[in-house]
N, C-alpha and C positions, 0 to 999 in steps of 0.2 A: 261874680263870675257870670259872662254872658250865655249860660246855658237856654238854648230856645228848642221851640219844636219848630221843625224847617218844612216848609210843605216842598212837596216832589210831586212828580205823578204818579206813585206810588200811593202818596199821601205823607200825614206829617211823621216825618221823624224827628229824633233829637239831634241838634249841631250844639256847634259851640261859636260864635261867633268873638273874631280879635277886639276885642277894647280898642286900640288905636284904629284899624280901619274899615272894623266893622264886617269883612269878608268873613267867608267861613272858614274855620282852623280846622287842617290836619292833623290829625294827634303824632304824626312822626315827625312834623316837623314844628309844632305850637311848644308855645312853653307859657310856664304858670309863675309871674313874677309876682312878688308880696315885699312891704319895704319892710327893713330888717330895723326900721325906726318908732316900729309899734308901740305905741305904750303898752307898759306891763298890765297896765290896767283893764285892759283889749282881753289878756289872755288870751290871743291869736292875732293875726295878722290878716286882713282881708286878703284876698287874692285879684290878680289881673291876670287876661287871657291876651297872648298875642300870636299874630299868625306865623311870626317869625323872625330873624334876628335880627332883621330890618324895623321889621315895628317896634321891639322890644330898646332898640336903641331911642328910636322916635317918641313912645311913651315915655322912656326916662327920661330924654331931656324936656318933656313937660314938667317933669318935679326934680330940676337941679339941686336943690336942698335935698331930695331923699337918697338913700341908699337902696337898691334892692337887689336881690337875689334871686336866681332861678333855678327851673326843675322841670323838665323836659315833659310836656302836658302827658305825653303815654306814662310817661313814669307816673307822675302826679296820677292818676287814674286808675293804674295798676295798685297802688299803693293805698288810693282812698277807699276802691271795690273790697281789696283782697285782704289787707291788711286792718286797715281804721273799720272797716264796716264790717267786715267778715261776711262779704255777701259769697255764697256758691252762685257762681253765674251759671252753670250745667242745670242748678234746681229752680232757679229764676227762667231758664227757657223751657225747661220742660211743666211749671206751673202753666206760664203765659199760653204753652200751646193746649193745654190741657184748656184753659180757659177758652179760648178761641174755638176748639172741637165743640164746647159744650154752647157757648154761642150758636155757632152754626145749627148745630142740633135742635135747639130750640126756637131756630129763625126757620128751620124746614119741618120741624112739630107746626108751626104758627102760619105755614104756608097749607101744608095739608089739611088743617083744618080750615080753613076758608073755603 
């Protein structure tokens, strides 16, 4: 799965960029295909990211022989966070700001004392 950090002028954030052509993918309108041809052996199926159902046709006719199946990337996402990981994203942003406060603070301690 092409997950990157994307530089902005922000700075980096995380995207997801499509497998077929590589642009960055919306999560309203990406989807998360995996061939439903996996070996049992796998015990899972990798994933492929596409920007949309134009790619998604285009990747699959690179693997005529496969089958695959999809899952609306927000879906996929909402389901891997909340579900599969059990992550609380409310206690994941209020750590990161916590962390970030405590940054600062020690970047303006390290100022003052100079």
């Amino acid at each position: 799965m092409p997950f990157v950090m994307d530089l902005r002028p922000e700075g980096f954030v995380p995207a997801v960029r499509c497998d077929q052509c590589g642009e960055l993918v919306v999560a309203e309108t990406g989807l998360v295909l995996w061939s439903i041809d996996a070996p049992l052996a796998l015990g899972g199926a990798p994933v492929l990211v596409v920007c949309d159902r134009e790619c998604a046709d285009a990747l699959s006719a690179r693997y005529p022989d496969a089958q695959f199946a999809a899952l609306a990337l927000d879906t996929y996402l909402v389901t891997l966070v909340e579900d599969s990981l059990e992550i609380d994203a409310e206690a994941v942003r209020e750590r990161d700001d916590l962390a970030w406060a405590i940054e600062r603070t020690r970047d303006e301690v390290d100022q003052a004392l100079d």
